[in-house]
ZAMARGU-447019 format. One line per 3 residues: number of its first residue (from 0); for each residue x, y negated, z negated of N, C-alpha, C. Coordinates in pm, 1 decimal, always signed. Layout:
NUM) X:Y:Z:X:Y:Z:X:Y:Z | ... $
This chain:
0) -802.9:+4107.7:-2456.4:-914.0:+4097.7:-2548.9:-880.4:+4178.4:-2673.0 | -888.1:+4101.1:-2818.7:-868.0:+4188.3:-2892.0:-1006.1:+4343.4:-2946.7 | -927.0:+4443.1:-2955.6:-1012.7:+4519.3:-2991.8:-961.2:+4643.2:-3118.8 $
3) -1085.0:+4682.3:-3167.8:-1051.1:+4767.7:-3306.6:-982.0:+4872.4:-3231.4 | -949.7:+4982.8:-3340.3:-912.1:+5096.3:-3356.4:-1048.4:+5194.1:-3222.0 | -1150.8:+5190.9:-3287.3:-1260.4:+5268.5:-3260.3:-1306.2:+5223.3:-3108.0 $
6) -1305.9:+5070.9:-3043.2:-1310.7:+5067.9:-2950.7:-1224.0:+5130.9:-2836.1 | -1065.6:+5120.9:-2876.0:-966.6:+5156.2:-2781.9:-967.4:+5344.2:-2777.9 | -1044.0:+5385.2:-2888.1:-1056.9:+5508.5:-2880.9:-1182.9:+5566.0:-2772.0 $
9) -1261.2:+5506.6:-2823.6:-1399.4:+5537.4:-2699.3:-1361.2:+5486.2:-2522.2 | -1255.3:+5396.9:-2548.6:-1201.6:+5438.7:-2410.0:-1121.6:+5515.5:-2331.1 | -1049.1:+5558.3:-2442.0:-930.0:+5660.6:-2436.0:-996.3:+5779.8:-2415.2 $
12) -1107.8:+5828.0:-2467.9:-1203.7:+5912.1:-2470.4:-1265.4:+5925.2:-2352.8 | -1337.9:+5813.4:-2326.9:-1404.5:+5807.7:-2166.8:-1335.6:+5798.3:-2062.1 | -1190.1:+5785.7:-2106.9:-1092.1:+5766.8:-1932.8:-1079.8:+5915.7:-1930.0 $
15) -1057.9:+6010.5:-2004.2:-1014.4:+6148.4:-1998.8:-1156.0:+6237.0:-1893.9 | -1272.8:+6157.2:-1978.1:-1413.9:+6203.5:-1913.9:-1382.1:+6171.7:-1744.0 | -1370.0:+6049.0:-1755.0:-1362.0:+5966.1:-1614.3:-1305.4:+6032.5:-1522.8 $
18) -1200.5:+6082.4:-1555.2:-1056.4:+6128.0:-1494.0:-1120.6:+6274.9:-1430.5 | -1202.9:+6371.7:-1559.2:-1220.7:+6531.3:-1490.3:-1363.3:+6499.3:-1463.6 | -1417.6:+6404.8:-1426.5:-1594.2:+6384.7:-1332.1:-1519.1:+6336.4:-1231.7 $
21) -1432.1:+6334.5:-1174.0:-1357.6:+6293.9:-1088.9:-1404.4:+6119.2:-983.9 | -1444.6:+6071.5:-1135.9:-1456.3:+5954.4:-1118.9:-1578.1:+5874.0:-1168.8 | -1676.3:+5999.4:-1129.0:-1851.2:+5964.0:-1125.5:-1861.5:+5885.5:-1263.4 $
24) -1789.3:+5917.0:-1363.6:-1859.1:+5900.1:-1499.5:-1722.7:+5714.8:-1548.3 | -1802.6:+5616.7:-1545.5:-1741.6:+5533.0:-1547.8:-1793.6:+5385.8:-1679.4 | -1709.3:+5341.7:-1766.8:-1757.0:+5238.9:-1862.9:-1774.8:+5105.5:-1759.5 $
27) -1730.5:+5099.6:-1653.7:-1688.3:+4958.2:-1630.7:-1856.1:+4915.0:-1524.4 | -1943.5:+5008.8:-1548.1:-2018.5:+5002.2:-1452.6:-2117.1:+4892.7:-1450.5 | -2148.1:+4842.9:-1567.4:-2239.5:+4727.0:-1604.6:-2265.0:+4660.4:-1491.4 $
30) -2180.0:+4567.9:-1415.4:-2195.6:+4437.8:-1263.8:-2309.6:+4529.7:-1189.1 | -2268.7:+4658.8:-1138.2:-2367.1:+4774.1:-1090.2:-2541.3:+4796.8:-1125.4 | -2481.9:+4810.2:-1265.4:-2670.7:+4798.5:-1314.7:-2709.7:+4712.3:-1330.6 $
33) -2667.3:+4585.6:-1289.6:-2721.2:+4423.1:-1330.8:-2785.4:+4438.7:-1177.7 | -2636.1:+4457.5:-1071.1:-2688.6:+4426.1:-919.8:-2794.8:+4451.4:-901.4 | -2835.8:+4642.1:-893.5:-2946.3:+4661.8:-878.3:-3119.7:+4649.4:-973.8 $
36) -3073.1:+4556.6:-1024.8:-3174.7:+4543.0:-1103.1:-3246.8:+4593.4:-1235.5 | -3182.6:+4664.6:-1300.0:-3182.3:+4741.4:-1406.2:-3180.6:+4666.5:-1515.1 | -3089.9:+4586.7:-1526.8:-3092.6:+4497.8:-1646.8:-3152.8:+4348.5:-1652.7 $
39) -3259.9:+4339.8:-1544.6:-3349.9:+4259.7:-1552.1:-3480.7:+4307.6:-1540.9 | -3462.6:+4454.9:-1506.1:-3629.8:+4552.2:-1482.8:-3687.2:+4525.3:-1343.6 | -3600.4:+4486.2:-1269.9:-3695.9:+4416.9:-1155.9:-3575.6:+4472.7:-1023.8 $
42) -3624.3:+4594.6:-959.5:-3526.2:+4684.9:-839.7:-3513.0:+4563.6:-728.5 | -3317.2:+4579.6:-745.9:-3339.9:+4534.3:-583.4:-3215.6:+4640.5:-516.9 | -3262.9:+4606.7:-404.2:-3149.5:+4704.9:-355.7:-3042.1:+4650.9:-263.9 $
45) -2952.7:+4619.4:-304.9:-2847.5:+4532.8:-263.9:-2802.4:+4589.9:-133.0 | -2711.8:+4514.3:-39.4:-2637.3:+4492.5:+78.5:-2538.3:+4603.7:+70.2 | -2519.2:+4713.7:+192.8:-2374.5:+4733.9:+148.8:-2255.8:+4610.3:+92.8 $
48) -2235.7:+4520.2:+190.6:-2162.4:+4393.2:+128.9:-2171.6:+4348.9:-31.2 | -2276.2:+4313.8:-72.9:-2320.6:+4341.9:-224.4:-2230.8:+4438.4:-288.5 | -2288.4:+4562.5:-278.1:-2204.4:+4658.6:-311.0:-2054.1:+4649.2:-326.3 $
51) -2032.4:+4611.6:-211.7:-1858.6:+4629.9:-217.4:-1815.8:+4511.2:-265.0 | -1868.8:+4412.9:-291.0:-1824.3:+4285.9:-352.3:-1757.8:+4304.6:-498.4 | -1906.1:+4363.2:-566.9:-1884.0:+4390.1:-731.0:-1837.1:+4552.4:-793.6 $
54) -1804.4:+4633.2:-650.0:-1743.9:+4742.5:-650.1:-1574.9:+4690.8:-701.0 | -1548.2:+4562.3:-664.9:-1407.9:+4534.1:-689.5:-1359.7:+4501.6:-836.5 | -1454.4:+4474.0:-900.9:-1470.6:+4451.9:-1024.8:-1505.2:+4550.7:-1133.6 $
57) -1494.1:+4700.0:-1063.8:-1548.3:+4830.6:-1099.2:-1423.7:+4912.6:-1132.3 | -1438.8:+5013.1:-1222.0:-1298.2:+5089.2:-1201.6:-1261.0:+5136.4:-1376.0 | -1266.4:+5254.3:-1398.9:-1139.0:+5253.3:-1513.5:-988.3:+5213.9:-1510.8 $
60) -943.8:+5244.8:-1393.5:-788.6:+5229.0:-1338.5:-789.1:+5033.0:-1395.7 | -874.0:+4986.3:-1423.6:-866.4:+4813.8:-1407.0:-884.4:+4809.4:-1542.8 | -859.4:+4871.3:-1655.9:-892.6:+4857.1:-1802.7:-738.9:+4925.8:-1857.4 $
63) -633.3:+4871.8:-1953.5:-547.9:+4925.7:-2031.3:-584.0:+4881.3:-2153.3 | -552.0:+4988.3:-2232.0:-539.8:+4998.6:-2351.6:-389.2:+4973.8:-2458.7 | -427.0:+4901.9:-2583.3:-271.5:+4886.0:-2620.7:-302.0:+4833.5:-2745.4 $
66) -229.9:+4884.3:-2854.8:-244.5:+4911.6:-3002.3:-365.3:+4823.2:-3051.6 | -373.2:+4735.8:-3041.2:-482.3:+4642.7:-3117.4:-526.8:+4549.3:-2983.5 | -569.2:+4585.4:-2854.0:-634.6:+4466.1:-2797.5:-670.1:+4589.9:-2633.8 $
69) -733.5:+4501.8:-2536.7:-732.3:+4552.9:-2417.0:-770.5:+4470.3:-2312.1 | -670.6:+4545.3:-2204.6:-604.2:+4463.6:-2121.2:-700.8:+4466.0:-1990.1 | -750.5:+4363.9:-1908.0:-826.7:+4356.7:-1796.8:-757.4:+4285.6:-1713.0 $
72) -747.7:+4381.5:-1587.4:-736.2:+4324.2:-1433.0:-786.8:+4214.4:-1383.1 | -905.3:+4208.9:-1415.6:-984.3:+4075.3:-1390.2:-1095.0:+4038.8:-1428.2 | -1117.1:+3952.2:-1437.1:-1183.4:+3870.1:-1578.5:-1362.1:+3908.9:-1551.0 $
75) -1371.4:+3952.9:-1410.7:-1514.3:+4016.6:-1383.6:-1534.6:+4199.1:-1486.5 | -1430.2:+4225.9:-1454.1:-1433.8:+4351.2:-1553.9:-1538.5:+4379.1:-1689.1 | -1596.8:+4471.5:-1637.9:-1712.2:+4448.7:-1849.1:-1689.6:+4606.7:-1880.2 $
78) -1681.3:+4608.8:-2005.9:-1673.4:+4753.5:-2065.7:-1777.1:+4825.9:-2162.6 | -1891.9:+4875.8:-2095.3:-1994.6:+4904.9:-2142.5:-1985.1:+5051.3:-2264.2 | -1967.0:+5106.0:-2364.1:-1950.7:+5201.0:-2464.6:-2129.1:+5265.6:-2440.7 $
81) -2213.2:+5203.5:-2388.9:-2333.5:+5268.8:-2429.6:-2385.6:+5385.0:-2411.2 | -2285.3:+5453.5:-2308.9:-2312.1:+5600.7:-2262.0:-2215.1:+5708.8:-2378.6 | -2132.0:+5648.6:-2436.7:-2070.1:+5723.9:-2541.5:-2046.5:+5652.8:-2719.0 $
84) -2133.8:+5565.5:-2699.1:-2121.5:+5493.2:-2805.2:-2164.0:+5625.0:-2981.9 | -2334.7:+5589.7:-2880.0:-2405.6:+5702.4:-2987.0:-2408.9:+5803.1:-2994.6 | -2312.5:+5857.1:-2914.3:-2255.9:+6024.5:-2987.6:-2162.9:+5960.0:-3106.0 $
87) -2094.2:+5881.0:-3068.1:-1979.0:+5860.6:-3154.7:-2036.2:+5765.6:-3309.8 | -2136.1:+5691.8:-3281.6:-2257.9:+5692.9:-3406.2:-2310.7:+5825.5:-3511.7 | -2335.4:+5906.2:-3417.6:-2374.0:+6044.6:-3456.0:-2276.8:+6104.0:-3575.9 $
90) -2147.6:+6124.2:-3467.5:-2032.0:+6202.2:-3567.1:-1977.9:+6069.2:-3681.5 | -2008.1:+5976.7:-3625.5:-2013.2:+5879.1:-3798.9:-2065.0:+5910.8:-3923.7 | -2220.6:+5942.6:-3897.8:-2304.6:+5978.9:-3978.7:-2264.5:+6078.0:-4030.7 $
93) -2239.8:+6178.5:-3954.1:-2200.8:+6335.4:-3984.0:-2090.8:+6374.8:-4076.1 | -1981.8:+6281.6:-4042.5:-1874.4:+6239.8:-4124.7:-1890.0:+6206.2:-4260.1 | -1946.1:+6126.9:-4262.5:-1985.2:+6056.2:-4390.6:-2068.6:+6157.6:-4497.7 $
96) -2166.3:+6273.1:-4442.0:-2223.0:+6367.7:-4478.9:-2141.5:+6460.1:-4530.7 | -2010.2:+6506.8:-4455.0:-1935.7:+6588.0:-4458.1:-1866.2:+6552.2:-4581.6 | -1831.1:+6449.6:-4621.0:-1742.7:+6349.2:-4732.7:-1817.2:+6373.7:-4843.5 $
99) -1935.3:+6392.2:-4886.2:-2030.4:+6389.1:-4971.1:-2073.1:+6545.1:-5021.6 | -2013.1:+6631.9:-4941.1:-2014.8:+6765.2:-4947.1:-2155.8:+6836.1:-4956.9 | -2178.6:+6787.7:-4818.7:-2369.8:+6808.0:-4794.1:-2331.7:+6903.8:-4677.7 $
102) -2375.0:+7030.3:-4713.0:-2328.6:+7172.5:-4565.9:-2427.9:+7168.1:-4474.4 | -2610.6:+7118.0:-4485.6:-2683.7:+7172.4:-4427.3:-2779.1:+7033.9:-4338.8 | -2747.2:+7036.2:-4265.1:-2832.6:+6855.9:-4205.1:-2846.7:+6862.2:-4056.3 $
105) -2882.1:+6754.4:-4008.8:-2927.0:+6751.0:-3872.3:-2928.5:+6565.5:-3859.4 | -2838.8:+6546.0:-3807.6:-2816.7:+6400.0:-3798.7:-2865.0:+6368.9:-3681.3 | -2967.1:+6260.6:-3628.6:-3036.6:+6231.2:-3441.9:-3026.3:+6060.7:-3488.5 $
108) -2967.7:+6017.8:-3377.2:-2994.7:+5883.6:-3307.7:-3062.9:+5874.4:-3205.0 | -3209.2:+5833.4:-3134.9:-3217.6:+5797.6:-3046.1:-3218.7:+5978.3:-2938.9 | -3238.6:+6089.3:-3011.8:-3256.5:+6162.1:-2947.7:-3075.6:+6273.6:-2873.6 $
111) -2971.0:+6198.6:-2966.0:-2920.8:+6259.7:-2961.8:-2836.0:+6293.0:-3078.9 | -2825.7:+6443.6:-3130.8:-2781.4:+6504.9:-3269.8:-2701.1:+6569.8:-3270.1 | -2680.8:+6631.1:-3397.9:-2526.5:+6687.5:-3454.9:-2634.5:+6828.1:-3600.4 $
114) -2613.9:+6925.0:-3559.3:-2649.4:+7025.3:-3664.4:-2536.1:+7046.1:-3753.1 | -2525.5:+7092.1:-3863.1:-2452.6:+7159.8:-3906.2:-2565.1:+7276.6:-4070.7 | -2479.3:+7368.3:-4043.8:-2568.2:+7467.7:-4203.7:-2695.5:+7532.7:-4109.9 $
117) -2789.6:+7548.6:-4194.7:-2908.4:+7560.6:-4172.7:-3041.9:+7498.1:-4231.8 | -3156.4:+7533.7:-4146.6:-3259.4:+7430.2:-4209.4:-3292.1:+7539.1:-4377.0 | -3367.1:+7406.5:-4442.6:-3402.0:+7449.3:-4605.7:-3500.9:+7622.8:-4607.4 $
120) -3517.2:+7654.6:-4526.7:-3598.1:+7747.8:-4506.3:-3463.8:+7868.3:-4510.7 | -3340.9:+7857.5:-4446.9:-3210.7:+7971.8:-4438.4:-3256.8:+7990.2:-4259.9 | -3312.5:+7943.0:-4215.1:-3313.0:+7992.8:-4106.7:-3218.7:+7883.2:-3987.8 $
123) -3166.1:+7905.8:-3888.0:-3165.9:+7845.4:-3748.9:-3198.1:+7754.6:-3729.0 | -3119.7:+7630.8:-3711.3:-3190.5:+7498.1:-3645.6:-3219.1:+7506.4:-3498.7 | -3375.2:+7485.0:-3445.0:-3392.2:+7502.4:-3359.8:-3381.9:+7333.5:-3256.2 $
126) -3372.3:+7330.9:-3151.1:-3354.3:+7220.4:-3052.6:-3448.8:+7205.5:-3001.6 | -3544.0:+7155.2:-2884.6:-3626.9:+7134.3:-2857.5:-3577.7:+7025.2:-2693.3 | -3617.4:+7120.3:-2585.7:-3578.3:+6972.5:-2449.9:-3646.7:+6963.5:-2404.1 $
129) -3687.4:+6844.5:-2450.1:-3837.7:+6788.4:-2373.6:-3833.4:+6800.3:-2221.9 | -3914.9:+6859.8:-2167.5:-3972.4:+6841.6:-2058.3:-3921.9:+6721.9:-1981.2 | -3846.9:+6725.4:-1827.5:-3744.0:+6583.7:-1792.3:-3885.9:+6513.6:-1659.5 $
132) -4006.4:+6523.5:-1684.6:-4099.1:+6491.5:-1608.7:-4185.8:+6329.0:-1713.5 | -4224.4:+6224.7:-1587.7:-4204.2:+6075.3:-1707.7:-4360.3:+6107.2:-1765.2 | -4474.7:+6183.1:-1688.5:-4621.9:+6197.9:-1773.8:-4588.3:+6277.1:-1878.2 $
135) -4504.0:+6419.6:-1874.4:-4478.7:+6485.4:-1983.5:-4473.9:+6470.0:-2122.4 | -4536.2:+6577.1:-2229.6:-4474.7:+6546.7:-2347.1:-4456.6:+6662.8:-2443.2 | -4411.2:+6820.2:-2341.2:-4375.4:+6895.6:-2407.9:-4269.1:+6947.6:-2383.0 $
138) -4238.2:+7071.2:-2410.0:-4092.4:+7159.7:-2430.6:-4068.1:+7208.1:-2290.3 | -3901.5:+7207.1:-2228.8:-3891.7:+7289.1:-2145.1:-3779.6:+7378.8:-2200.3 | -3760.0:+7416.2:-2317.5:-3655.3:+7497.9:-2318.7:-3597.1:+7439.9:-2457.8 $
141) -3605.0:+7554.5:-2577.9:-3591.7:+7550.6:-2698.7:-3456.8:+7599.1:-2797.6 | -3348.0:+7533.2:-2765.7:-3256.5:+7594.3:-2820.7:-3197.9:+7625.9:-3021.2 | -3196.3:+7756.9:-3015.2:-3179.0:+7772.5:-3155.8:-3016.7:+7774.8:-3167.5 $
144) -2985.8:+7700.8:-3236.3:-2823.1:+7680.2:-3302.0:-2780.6:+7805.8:-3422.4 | -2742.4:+7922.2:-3301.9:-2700.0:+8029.5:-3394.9:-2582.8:+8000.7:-3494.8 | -2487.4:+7887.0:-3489.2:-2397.4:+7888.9:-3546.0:-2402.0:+7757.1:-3700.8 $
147) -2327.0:+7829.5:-3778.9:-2359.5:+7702.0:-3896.1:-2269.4:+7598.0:-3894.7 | -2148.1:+7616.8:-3847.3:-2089.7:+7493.3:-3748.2:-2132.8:+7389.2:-3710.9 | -2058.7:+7251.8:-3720.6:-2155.9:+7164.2:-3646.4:-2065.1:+7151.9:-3532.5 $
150) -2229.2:+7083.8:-3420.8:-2280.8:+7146.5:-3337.2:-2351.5:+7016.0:-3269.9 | -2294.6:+6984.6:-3160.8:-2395.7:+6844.0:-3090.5:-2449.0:+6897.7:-2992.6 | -2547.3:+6839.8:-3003.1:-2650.9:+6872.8:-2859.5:-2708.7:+6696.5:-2799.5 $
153) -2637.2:+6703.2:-2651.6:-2674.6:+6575.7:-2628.2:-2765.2:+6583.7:-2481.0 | -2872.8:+6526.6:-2455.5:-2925.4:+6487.5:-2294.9:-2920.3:+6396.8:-2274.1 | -2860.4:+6371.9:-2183.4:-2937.4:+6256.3:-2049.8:-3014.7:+6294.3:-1967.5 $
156) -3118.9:+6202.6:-1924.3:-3205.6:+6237.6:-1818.2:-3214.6:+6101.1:-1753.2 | -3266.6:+6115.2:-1630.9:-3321.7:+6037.8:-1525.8:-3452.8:+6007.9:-1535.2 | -3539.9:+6050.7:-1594.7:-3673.4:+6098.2:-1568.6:-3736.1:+5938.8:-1680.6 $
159) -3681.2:+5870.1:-1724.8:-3735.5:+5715.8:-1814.8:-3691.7:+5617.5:-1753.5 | -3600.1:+5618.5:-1713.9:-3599.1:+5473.9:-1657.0:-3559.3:+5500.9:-1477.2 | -3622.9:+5429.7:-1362.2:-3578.7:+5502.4:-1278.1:-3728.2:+5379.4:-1198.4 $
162) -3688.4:+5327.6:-1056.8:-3766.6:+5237.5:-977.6:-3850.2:+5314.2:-839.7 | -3945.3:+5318.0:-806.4:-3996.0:+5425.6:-724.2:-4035.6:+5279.3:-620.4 | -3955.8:+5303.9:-496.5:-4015.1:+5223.4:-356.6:-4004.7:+5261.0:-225.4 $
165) -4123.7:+5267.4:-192.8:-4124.4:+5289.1:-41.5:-4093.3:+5451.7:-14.0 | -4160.9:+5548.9:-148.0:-4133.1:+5643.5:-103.8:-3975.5:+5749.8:-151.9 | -3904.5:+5645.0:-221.6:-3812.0:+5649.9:-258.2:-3747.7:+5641.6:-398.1 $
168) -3730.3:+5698.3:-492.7:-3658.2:+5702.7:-634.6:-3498.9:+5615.2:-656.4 | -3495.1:+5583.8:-711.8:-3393.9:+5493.5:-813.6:-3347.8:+5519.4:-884.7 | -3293.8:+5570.7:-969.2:-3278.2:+5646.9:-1080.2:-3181.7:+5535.3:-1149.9 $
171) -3184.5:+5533.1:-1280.1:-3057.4:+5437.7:-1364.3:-2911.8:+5487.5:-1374.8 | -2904.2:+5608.5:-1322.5:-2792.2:+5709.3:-1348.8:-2695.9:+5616.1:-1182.4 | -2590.8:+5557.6:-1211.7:-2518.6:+5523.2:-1110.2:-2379.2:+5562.3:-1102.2 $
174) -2406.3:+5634.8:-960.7:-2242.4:+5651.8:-954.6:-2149.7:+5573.3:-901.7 | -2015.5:+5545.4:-1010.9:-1930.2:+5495.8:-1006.4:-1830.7:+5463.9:-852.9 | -1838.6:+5601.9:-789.7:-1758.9:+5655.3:-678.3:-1844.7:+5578.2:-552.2 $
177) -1943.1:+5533.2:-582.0:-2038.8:+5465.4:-452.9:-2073.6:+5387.3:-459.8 | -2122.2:+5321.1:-615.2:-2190.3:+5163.6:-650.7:-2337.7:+5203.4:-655.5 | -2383.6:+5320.6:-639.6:-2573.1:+5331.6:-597.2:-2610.3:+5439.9:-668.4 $
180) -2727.7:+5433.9:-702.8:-2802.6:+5572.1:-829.1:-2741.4:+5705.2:-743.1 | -2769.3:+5830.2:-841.2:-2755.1:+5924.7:-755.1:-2892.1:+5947.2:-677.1 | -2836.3:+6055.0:-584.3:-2973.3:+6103.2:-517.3:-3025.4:+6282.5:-489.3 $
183) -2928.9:+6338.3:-584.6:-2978.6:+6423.7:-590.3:-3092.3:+6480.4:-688.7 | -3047.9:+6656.7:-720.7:-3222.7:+6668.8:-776.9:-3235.9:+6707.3:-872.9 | -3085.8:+6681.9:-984.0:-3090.1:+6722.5:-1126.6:-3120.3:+6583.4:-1225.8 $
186) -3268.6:+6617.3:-1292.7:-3293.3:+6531.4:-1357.7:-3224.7:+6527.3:-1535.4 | -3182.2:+6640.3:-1561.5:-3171.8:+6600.1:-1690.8:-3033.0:+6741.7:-1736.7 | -2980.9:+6663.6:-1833.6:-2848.7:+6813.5:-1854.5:-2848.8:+6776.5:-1997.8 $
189) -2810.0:+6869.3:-2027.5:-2791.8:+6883.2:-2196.8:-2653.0:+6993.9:-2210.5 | -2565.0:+6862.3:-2311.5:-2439.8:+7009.4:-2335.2:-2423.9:+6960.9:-2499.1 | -2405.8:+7064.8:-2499.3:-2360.0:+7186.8:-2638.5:-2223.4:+7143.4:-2646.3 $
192) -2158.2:+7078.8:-2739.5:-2025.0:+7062.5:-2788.5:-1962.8:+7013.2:-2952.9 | -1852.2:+7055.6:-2969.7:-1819.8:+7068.0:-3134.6:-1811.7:+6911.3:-3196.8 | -1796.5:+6795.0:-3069.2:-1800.7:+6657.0:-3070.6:-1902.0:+6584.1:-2962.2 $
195) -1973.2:+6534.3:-3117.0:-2105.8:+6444.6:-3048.2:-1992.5:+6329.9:-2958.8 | -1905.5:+6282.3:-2990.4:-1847.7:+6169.5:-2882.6:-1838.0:+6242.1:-2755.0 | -1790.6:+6337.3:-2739.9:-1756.5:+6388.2:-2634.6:-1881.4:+6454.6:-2539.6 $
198) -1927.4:+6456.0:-2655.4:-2094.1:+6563.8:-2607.6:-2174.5:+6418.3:-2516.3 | -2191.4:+6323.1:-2539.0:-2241.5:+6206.8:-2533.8:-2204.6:+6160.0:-2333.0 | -2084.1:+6195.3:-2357.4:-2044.0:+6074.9:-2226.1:-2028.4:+6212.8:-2127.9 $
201) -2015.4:+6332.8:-2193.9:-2027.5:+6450.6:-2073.2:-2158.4:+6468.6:-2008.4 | -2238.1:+6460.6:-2100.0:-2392.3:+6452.7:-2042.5:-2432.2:+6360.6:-1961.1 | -2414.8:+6242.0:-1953.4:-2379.6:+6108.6:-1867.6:-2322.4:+6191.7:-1735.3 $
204) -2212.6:+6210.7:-1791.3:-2097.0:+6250.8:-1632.0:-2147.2:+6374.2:-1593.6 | -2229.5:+6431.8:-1604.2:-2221.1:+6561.2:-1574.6:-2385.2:+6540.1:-1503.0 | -2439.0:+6457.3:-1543.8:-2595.7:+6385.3:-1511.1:-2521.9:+6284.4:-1368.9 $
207) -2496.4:+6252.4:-1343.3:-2382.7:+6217.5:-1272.5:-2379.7:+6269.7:-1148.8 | -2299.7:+6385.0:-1184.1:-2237.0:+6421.3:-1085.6:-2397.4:+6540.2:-1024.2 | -2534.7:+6560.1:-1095.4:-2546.7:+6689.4:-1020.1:-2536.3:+6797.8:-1077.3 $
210) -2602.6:+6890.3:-1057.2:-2588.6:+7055.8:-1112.5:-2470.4:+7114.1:-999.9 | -2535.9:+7090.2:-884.6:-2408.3:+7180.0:-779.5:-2234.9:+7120.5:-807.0 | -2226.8:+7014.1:-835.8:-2090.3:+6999.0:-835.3:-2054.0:+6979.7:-971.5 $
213) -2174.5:+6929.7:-1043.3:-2115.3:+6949.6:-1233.2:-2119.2:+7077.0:-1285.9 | -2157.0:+7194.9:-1194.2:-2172.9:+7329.6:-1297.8:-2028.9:+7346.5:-1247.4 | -1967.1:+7329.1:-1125.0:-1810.7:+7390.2:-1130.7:-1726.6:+7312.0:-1226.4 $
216) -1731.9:+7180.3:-1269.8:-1648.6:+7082.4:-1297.5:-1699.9:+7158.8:-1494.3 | -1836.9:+7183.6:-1530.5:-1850.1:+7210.9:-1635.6:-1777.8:+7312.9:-1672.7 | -1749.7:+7446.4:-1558.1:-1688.9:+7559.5:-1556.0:-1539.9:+7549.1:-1597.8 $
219) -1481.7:+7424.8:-1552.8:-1356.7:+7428.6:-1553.6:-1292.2:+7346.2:-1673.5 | -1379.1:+7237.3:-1727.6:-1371.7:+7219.6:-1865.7:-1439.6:+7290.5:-1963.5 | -1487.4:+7403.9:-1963.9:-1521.4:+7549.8:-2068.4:-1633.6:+7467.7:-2157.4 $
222) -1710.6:+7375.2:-2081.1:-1849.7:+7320.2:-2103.3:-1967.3:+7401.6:-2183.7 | -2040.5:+7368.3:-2286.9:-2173.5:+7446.3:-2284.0:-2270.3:+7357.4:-2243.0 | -2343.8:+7368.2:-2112.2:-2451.9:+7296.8:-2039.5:-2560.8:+7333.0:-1993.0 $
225) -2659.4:+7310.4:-2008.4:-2836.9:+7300.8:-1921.1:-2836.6:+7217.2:-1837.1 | -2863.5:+7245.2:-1710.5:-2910.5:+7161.6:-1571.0:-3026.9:+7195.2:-1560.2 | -3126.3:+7081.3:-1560.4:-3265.4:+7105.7:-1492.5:-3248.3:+7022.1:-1372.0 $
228) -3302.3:+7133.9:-1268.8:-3323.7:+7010.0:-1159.1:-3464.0:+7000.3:-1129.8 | -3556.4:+6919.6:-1068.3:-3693.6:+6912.9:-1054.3:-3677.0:+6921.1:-882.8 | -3749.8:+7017.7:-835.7:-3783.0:+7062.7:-675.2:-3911.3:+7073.7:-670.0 $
C-alpha cells in the first residue's frame, strides 16, 4: 500500500511503543473493536473462537514499513493511527507556531495539548484532569506546567466509552495480547512528555497495560505519568 512520509513514521513510532508495552499497545487492532461491538455501538461479546479467528489478522510483527509504501501480511490487516494520530496533529500545530516565532500558546485537539511560554498574565499554564467518573464534571487533579518548554500533556481514559452487562464493564481500551477490553481498575493516565506524538500513544499503552504493570514499564522508560484507578 502506498504511503506518505508521515504515515510510515507514526508507525515506526508506534512499533517502538508496541515493542516496550510489551505488546498491549497495538495499531492493527481495529477487526477487535469492530468484533466486539464498538464500532457499531452495539456490545457483543464474542466466542473465544471469534477471538482467535481475527486475533490472526492482529499484530504489529504483520505490518513492514519501506521508503514510500507499506507492506501487509495479509490483506485482513487494518492500520488504525487514531490512538497516536492527534498527538501528532498537536505537534503539527505547535510546529507551525514555533515557525512564526510565537513563544507563549497552548495548542488542544480534542482534549489533548502541547504548552509552551506562559499564559498572558506571566504566570504558569495550569492543566486541569477531569475527573475519570462518566456522571462527573469536575477536577481530579490540576497540573501547573512549571516549565516554559513545550510540554504535552495527554489522557486516555476508559470512563466515555465503555458497555455495562450483566454486572459487568467493557471498556473500549483493548488489549492487543488477548483480543478483549482490559479488566483491571485504572481508569484514566495522563503523561507528561516533550512529544505530543509520543505523549499520545503512551497514554493509550500505558491505559493499557494498568497502573500495576504500567508504573514499572513507565519507570523504565523515564515516563512522566498519573494513574487513577477507581476502587
Amino acid at each position: 500500500v502506498k504511503a506518505n512520509e508521515e504515515l510510515i513514521y507514526l508507525v515506526e513510532e508506534a512499533r517502538k511503543v508496541h515493542s516496550d508495552s510489551q505488546g498491549c499497545y497495538d495499531l492493527t487492532i481495529q477487526p477487535l473493536f469492530k468484533l466486539w461491538g464498538f464500532s457499531d455501538k452495539s456490545l457483543h461479546i464474542p466466542s473465544p473462537a471469534e477471538i482467535s479467528e481475527v486475533m490472526y489478522s492482529v499484530g504489529m510483527e504483520k505490518i513492514q514499513t519501506h521508503e514510500n509504501y507499506i507492506q501487509k501480511q495479509l490483506g485482513k490487516v487494518h492500520i488504525d493511527v487514531s490512538s497516536i494520530g492527534q498527538g501528532y496533529s498537536v505537534a503539527k500545530l505547535a510546529q507551525l507556531l514555533d515557525q512564526k516565532n510565537i513563544q507563549n500558546y497552548l495548542v488542544e485537539i480534542g482534549g489533548e495539548l502541547q504548552t509552551r511560554g506562559q499564559k498572558p498574565n506571566l504566570k504558569p499554564w495550569k492543566i486541569a484532569i477531569e475527573r475519570p467518573l462518566p456522571e462527573a464534571t469536575g477536577f481530579q487533579k490540576i497540573i501547573t506546567i512549571a516549565t516554559p518548554n513545550p510540554t504535552a500533556i495527554m489522557t486516555s481514559g476508559t470512563y466515555r466509552h465503555y458497555y455495562d452487562d450483566a454486572g459487568r464493564r467493557y471498556s473500549h481500551i483493548l488489549d492487543a495480547r488477548t483480543g478483549s477490553p482490559v479488566t483491571h481498575s485504572t481508569v484514566s493516565v495522563t503523561v507528561i512528555h516533550e512529544s505530543p506524538t509520543v505523549a499520545d500513544a503512551w497514554s493509550t499503552a500505558l491505559l493499557c497495560l494498568g497502573t500495576e504493570e504500567g508504573l514499572k514499564i513507565a519507570d523504565t522508560n523515564n515516563l512522566s505519568v498519573l494513574f487513577i484507578d477507581q476502587n
